[in-house]
C-alpha positions in Angstrom: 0.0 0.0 0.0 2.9 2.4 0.7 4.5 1.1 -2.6 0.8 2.4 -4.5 0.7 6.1 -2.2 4.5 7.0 -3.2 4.5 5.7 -7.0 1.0 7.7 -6.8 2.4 10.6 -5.3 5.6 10.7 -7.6 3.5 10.3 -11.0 1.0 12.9 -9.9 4.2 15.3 -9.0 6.5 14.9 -12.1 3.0 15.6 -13.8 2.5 19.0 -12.5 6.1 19.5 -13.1 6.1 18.7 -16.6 2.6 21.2 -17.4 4.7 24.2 -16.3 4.8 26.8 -19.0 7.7 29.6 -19.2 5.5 32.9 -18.8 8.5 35.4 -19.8 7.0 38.4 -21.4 10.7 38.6 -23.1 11.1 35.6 -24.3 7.3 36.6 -26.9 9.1 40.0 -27.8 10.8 39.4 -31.1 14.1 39.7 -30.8 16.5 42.8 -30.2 18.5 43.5 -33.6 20.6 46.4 -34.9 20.5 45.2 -38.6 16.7 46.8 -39.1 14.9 43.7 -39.2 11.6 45.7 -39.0 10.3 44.4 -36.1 8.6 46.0 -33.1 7.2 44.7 -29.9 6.2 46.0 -26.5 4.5 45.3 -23.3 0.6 46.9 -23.2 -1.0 46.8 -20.2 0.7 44.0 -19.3 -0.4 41.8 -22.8 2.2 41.0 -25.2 1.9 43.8 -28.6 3.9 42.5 -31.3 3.4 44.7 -35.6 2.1 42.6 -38.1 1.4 43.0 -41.4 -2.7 43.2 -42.0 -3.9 40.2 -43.6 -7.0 39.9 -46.2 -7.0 43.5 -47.4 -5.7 45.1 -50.4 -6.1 48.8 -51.0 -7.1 50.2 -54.3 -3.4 51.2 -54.2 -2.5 47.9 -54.4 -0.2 46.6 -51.7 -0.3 45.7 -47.8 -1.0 47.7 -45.0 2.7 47.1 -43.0 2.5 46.6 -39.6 5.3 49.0 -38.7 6.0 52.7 -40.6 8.7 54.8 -40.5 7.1 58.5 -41.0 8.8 62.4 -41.6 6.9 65.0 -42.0 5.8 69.0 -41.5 3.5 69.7 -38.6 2.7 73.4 -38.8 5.2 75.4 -40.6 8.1 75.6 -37.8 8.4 72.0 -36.7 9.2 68.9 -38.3 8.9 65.3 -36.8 10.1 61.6 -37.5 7.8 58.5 -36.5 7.6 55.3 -35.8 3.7 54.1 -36.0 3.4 50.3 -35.2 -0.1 48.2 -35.6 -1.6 44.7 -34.9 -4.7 45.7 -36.6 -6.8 43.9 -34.3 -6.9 46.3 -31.4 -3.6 48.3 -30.8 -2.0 51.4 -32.6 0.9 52.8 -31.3 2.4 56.2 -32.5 5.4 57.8 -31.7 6.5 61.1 -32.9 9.9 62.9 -32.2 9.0 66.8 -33.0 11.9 69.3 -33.7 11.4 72.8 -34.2 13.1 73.5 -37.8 16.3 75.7 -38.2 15.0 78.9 -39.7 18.3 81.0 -39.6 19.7 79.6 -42.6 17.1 80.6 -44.4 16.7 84.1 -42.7 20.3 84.5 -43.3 20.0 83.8 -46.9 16.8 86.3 -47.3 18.9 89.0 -45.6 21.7 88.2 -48.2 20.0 87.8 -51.5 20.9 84.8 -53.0 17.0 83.3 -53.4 
């Protein structure tokens, strides 16, 4: 009866060991590179975002809507930004946006000087 209780107790043990799962939010990021592999992945909320690439649409354009963007632009006439705007395109949009004020003096300077 001891024999039955122990080889019970073992089973039953290296069972629950072996149903353990590795919860690492890290380990679900995709990986960090400095070779632009165009990837992108952060922790929302506490829930695992990672950019892909919508699936099942095509835009008159023609193409795919890409999960991660690199953007530059104007926003108002004195400042300039660069982006990064990432998607999963089921719930989660994230937008970042560096704004600079642009250098005006070069172009004052060459006003005051005539050469335009």
């Amino acid at each position: 009866m001891k024999q039955l209780f122990l080889k019970t107790t073992l089973f039953l043990f290296a069972l629950t060991l072996s149903n353990c799962e590795n919860n690492d939010s890290q380990e679900q990021l995709p990986p960090i590179t400095q070779t632009g592999a165009n990837t992108f992945g952060a922790i929302v909320d506490g829930k695992i975002f990672v950019a892909k690439d919508k699936e099942g649409y095509y835009p008159p354009g023609g193409g795919t809507p890409k999960g991660i963007a690199v953007t530059v632009g104007n926003f108002l006439p004195q400042y300039e930004y660069f982006g990064i705007d990432a998607a999963d395109y089921e719930d989660v949009y994230i937008y970042l946006k560096k704004f600079q004020k642009k250098l005006l003096i070069l172009f004052k300077l060459v006003q005051q000087l005539d050469l335009v």
